[in-house]
N, C-alpha and C positions, 0 to 999 in steps of 0.2 A: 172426613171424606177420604177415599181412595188415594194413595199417592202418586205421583208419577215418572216414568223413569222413558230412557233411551238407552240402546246399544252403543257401545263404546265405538264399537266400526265404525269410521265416515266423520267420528268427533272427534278419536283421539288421535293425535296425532305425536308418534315414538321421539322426534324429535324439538317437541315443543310441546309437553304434556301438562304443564301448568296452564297454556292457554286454553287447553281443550274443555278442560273442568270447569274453568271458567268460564268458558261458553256457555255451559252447558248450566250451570248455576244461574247466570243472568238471564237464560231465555225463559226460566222458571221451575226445570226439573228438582227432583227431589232426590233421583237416585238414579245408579247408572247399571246396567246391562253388561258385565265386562265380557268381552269375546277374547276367552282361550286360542278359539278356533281361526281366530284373524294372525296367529302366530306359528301353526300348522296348519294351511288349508288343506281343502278334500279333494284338488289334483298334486298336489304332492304326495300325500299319504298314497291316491290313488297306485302311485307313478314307482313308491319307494323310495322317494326321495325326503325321508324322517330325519328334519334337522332335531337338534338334540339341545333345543330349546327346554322341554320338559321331561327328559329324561337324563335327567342329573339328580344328583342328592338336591332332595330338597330344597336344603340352607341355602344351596348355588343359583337355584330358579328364584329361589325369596329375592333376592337381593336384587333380582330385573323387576320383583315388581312393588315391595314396599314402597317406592315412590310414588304410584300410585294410589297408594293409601293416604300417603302422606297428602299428597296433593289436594284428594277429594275428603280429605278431613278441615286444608283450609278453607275450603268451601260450602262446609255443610253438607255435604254429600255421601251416600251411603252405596254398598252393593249389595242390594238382597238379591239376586240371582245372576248367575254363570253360565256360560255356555262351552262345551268342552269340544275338542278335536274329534273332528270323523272323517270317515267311517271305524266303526270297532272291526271290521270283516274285509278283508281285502282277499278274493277266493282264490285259493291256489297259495295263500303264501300266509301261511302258517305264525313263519315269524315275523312277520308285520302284524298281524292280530294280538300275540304274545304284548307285543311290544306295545300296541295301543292300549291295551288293557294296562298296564304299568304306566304311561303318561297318562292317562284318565286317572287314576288312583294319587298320581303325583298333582294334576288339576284341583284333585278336589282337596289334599293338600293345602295347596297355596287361597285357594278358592275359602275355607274355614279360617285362615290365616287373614283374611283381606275381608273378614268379617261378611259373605254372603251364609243365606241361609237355605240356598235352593241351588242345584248345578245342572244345566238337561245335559244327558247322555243319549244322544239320538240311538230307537232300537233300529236296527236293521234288516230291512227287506231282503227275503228271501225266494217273494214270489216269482212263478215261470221254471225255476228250475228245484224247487221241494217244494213240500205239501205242507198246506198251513200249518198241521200238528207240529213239522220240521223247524217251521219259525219261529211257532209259537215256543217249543223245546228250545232252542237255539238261543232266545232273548232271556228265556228266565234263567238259563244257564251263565251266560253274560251279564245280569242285572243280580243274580247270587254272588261272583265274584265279586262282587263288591259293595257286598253289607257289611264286611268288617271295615274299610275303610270308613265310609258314611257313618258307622256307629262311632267311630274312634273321633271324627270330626266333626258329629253333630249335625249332619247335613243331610237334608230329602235329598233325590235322585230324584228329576222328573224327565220322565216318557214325552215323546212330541210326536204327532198325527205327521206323517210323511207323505207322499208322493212319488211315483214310482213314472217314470220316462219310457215307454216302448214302444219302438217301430212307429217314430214322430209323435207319439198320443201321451198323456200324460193321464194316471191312473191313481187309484188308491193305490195307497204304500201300510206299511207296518202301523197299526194303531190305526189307521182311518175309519177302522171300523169303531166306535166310540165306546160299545158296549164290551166289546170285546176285551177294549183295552183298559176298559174299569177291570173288567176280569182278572186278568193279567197284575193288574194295581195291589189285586185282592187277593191273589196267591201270593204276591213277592210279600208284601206284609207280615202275612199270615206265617210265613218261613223265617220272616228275620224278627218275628216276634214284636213290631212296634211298626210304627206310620212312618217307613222309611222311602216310600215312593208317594209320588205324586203326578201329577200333569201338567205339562206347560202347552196349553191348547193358543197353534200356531192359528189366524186366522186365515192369512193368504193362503198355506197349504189346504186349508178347508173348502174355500171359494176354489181352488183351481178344481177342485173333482166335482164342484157342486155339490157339496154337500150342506143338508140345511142348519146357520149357526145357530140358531136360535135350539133346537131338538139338540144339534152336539153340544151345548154348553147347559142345556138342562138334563144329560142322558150322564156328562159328569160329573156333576151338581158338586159334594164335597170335596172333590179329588182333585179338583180343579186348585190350581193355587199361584200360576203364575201366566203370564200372558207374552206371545210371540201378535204384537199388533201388526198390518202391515195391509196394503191394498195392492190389487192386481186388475189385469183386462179380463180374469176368469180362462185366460189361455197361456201364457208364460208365468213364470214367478219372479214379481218387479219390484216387491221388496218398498214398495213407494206410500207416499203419507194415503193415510183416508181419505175417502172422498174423489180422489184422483179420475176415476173413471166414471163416466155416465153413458148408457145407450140411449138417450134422447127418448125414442116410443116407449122402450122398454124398462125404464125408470135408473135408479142409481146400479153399478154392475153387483158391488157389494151389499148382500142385506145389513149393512151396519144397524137399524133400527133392531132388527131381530135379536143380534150378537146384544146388544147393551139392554135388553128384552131377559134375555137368558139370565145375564150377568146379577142384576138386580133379581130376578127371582130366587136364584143359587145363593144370594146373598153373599157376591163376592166381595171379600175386604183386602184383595190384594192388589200390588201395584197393575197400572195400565201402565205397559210398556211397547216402547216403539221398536219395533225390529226395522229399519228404515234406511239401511244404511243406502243403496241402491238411490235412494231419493236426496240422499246427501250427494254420491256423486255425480249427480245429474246439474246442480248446480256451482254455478264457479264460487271458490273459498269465499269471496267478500261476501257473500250471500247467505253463508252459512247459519251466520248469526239469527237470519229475517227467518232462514228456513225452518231452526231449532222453537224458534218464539212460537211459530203458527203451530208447530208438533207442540210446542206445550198448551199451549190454549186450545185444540185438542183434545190433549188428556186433562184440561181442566172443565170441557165441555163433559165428555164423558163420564167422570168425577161426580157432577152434577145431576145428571140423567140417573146414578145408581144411587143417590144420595136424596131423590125426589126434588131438588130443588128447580 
């Protein structure tokens, strides 16, 4: 059956990180989700405030995170996928862009290092002010820089379905269009000469625009290879476990039956993972442990549904 894993945000915590794994070990996961991105978030980059966490030599970044390996090695714990620093595009400022593209290269680095097999590089939206050909140019131009990397470290590069904020509404973003961004999958390939991209199909970013899971997860059927799980009210993004939200007349807000519908036909064999952190801190730490159990029985329910059991 399917393994299952959770994002490091909300578990791991920098200054007691033997406990976190082992949290995360007893409440029954298999493997963890490590967020790059919890170490540069997306209002600093935003802001230009690039601490120089992952733009050092290498060997100097290894060294903040080999403990972590160490760690979730004594518990049986694996990393098959990553999530890197964004945005790559900060408009107007040139060298901020420069610069992101060299920590994402250093990510994935450390990312092959720490034994994952998968890294998303979020592409970035362009729409309202260029023309989708502009975006569409723009991403594979960003996603070419860096197939030398990825070949030297053995590592897919997956795409995620975004979401775009305007004038209070919240929109399709870059990749939302599903077939599109098979497309997309299927030139960067075809350029780097092997299966160097993939898709990390976000579900809450999907549910906020309405879009149907069941049609996006059969429209990427092979390309699909890692999972951003996660629930919302279908009007903010709350980043919260399954199941979370119900409209009483109008049934569950999420089509979870659909998404786990898709999954099993695409004959997905890769991890269900919980993007969740949000739902972590909504609860106070003692609870942490109750919280991570019900996320893995969860993804051991899930697990089941794709496995016919």
């Amino acid at each position: 059956m399917n393994r299952i894993g959770v994002q490091s945000t909300g578990c791991i915590r920098q200054d007691n990180i033997e406990a976190g794994y082992l949290m995360i070990k007893e409440a029954g996961f298999d493997c963890v989700d490590f967020n790059f991105d919890e170490y540069l978030g997306i209002n600093d980059v935003l802001a230009g405030n690039i601490n120089d966490v992952f733009d050092r030599p290498v060997e100097e970044i290894w060294k903040d995170f080999e403990p972590h390996v160490k760690a979730a090695e004594r518990y049986g714990l694996s990393f098959e996928q990553m999530h890197a620093p964004f945005p790559m595009l900060v408009k107007g400022r040139d060298d901020i862009s420069e610069k992101m593209t060299r920590i994402t290269k250093n990510c994935m680095e450390i990312c092959a290092r720490m034994g994952g097999k998968y890294i998303v590089v979020h592409p970035v939206t362009l729409a309202y002010e260029y023309s989708k050909k502009e975006e569409h140019d723009f991403n594979i131009a960003l996603y070419k820089e860096l197939i030398p990397t990825a070949k030297k470290c053995g590592l897919v590069i997956c795409l995620e379905n975004m979401f775009l904020e305007k004038n209070s509404h919240l929109m399709e973003g870059v990749c939302s269009d599903f077939a599109e961004a098979k497309g997309m999958m299927d030139e960067l390939n075809a350029f780097a000469g092997e299966e160097l991209f993939a898709f990390c199909f976000d579900v809450g970013h999907a549910n906020i625009v309405g879009k149907n899971l069941y049609q996006a997860v059969v429209t990427l059927g092979n390309s699909l290879k890692i999972l951003h799980v996660h629930d919302n009210d279908g009007i903010s993004d709350l980043h919260t476990m399954p199941y979370t939200f119900a409209r009483g007349w109008n049934g569950i807000a999420t089509d979870w039956d659909g998404f786990l519908r898709g999954l099993k036909e695409i004959g997905y064999k890769g991890v269900i993972n919980f993007e969740t952190f949000r739902c972590m801190d909504g609860f106070p730490m003692e609870l942490h442990p109750q919280v991570l159990s019900l996320l893995a029985a969860m993804g051991k329910y899930f697990a089941k549904r794709l496995a016919g059991v």
